[in-house]
C-alpha positions as CSV (number, residue, x, y, z in Angstrom):
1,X,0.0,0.0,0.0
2,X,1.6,3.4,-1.4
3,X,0.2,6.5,0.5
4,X,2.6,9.8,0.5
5,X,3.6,10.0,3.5
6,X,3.9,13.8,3.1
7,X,0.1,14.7,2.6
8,X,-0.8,12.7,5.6
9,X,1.7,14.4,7.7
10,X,-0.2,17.7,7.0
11,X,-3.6,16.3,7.8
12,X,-4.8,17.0,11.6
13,X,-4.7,13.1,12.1
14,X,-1.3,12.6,12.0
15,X,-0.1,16.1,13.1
16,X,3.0,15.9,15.1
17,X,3.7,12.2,14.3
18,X,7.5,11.6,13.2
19,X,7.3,10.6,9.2
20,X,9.6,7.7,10.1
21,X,7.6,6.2,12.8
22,X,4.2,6.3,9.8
23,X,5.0,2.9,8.0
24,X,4.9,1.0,11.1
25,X,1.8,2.8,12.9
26,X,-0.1,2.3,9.4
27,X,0.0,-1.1,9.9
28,X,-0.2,-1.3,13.3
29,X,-3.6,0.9,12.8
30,X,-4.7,-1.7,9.9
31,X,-4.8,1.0,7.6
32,X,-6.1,-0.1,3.7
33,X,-6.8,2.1,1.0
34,X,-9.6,2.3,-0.9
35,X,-10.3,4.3,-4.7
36,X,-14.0,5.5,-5.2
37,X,-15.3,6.4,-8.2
38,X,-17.7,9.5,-8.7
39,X,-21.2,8.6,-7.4
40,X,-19.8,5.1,-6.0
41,X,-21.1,4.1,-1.6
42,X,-18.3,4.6,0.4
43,X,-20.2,3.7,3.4
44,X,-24.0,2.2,3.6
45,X,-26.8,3.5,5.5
46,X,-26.9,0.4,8.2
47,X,-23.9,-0.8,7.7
48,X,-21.3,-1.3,11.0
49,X,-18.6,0.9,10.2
50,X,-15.6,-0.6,12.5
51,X,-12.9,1.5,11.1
52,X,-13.1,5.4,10.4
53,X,-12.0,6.7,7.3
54,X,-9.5,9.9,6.1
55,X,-10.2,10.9,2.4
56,X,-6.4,11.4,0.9
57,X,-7.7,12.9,-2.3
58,X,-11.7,14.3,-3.6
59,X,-14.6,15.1,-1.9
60,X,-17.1,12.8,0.0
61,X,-21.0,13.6,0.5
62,X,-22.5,12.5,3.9
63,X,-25.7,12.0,3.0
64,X,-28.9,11.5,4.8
65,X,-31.6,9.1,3.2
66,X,-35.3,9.2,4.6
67,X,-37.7,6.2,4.8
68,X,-39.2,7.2,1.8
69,X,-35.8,7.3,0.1
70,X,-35.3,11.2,0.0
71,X,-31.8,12.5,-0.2
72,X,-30.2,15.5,1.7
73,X,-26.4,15.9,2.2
74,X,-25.4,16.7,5.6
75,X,-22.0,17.0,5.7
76,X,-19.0,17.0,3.1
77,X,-15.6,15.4,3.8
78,X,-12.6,16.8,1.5
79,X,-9.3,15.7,1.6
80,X,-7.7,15.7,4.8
81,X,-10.4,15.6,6.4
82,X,-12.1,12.1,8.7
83,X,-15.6,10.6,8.4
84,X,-17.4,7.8,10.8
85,X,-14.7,8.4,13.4
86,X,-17.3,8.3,15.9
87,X,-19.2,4.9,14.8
88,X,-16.0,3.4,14.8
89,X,-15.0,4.4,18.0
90,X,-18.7,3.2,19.3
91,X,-18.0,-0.1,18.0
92,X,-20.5,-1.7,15.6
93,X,-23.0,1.2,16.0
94,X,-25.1,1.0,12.7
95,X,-24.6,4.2,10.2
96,X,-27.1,6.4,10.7
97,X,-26.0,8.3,7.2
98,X,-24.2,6.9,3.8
99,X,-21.2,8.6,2.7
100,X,-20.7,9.0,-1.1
101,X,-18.1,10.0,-3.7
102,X,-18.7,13.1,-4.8
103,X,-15.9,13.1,-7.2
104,X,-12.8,10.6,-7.9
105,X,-11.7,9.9,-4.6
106,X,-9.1,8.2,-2.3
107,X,-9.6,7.1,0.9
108,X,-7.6,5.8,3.5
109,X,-9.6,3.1,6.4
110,X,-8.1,2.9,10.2
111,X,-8.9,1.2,12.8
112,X,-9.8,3.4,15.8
113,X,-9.8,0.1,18.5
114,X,-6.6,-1.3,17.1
115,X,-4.8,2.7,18.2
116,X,-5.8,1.9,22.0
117,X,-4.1,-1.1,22.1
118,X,-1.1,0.1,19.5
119,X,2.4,0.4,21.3
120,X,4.3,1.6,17.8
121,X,6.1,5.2,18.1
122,X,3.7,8.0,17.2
123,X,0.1,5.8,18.3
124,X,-0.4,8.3,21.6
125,X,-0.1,11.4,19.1
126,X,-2.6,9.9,16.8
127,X,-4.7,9.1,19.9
128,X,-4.7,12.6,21.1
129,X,-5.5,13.7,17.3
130,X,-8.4,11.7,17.0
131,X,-9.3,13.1,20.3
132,X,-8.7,16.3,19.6
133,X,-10.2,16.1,16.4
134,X,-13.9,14.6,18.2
135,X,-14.0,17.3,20.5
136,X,-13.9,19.8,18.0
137,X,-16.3,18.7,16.3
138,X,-19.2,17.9,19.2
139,X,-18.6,21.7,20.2
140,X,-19.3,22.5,16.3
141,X,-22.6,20.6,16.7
142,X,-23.2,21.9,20.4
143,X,-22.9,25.7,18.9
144,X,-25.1,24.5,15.8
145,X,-27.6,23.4,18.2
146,X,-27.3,27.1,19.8
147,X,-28.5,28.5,16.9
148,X,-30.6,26.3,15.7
149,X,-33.1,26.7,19.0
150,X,-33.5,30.3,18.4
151,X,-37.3,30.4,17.4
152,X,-37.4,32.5,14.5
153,X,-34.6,32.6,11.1
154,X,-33.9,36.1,12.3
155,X,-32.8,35.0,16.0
156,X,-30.8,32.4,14.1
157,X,-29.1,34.5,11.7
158,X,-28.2,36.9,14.4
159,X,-27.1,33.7,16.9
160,X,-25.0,32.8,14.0
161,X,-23.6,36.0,13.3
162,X,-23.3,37.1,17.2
163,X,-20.7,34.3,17.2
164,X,-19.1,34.8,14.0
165,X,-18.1,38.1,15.0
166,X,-17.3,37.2,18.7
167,X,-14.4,34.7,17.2
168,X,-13.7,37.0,14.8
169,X,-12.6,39.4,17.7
170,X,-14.4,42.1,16.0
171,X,-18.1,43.6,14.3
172,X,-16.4,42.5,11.0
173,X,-15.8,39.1,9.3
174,X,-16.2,36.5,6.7
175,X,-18.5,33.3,6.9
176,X,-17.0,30.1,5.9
177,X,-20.7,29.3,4.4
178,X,-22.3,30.8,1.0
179,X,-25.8,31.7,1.4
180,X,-27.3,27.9,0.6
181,X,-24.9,26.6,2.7
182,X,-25.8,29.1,5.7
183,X,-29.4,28.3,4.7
184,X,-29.0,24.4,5.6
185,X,-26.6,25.1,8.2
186,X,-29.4,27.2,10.2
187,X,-32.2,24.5,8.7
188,X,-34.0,27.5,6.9
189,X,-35.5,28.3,3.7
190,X,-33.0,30.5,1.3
191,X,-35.5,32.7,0.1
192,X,-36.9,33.5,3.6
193,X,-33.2,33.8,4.9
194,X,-32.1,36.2,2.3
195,X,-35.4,38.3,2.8
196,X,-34.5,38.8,6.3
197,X,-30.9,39.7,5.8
198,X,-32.0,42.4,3.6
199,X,-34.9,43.5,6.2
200,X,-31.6,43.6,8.8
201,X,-29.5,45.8,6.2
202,X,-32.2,47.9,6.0
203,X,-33.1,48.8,9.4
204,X,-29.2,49.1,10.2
205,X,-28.4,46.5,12.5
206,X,-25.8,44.8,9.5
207,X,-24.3,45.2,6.1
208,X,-23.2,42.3,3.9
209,X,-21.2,41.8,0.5
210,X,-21.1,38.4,0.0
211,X,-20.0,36.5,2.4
212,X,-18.8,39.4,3.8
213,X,-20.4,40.8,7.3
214,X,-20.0,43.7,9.4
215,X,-22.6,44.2,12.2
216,X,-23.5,47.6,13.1
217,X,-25.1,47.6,16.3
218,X,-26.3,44.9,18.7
219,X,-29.7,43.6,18.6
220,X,-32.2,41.8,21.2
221,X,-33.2,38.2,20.1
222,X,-36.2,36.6,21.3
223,X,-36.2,34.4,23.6
């Protein structure tokens, strides 16, 4: 199995991990790599996923399938990035989701288990990445969550935007989201959304360009 061992040295996964120590943690963390074709099931809706996955190359949809088969993606995983990490550290949890190729893809598999019980050099710093990387990623949802229990899609945008200036440090700042993506973020219509972005501009609470924000005064949300 050939996988540069450069590009997954700058992924957050094996960040800080000595590149001579890689070959032997790679098998000690049963890693196999997989090619996916455009459109081709990574990962079924059902299936037990016992090992989570880090796309080396392309762009995977998560996507969200209802009973009466209806599509949504939910997530997208681009290279560099890991999906399933938390079925496979539950252990045989069923896939709630199936995860796609959205283009050409490469992906490498690894076995979260096999890390807890792996003594090779550099297994504690992948550990601590995974870790790391988990945590991240429930305060994401924990802050999503935040927003999405405001009542109205005007207490949400300005949830959303309250915190996107508070990181920011400042009243002015970029979104990483384009107006559909801020739209499913928040779990609101578009058209609605973008009517009450321009009743904002209007009254002078914000102005936008873009993805482009700069908040003008503060506002009261509603409870």
């Amino acid at each position: 199995m050939e996988v540069s061992t450069a590009l997954l040295l700058r992924t957050p996964l094996f960040r800080g991990i000595p590149q001579e120590a890689l070959p032997a943690l790679l098998e000690g963390l049963g890693a196999r790599k997989r090619r996916c074709g455009r459109g081709e099931v990574v990962l079924r809706r059902g299936e037990r996923a016992d090992r989570l996955g880090l796309v080396l190359s392309g762009t995977l949809h998560i996507v969200k399938e209802d009973f009466w088969g209806s599509r949504t993606i939910v997530g997208l995983a681009r290279s560099g990035e890991v999906f399933a990490e938390a079925y496979a550290c539950l252990g045989g949890e069923p896939l709630e989701v199936a995860v796609l190729a959205a283009a050409d893809a490469e992906v490498l598999f690894l076995s979260s288990v096999q890390a807890l019980s792996c003594a090779r050099p550099g297994a504690a710093e992948f550990t601590r990445n995974l870790l790391t990387i988990l945590a991240g990623r429930n305060l994401t949802l924990t802050r999503k969550i935040g927003h999405m229990a405001r009542r109205t899609t005007r207490d949400k945008l300005l949830s959303y935007l309250s915190a996107q200036a508070m990181q920011a440090g400042g009243p002015e700042f970029d979104i990483p989201l384009d107006r559909q993506q801020l739209a499913d973020y928040l779990a609101v219509d578009r058209s609605a959304m973008s009517t009450v972005l321009g009743k904002l501009r209007d009254e002078g609470v914000l102005t936008f360009q873009k993805n482009h924000f700069h908040l003008l005064q503060q506002m009261e949300q509603t409870d």
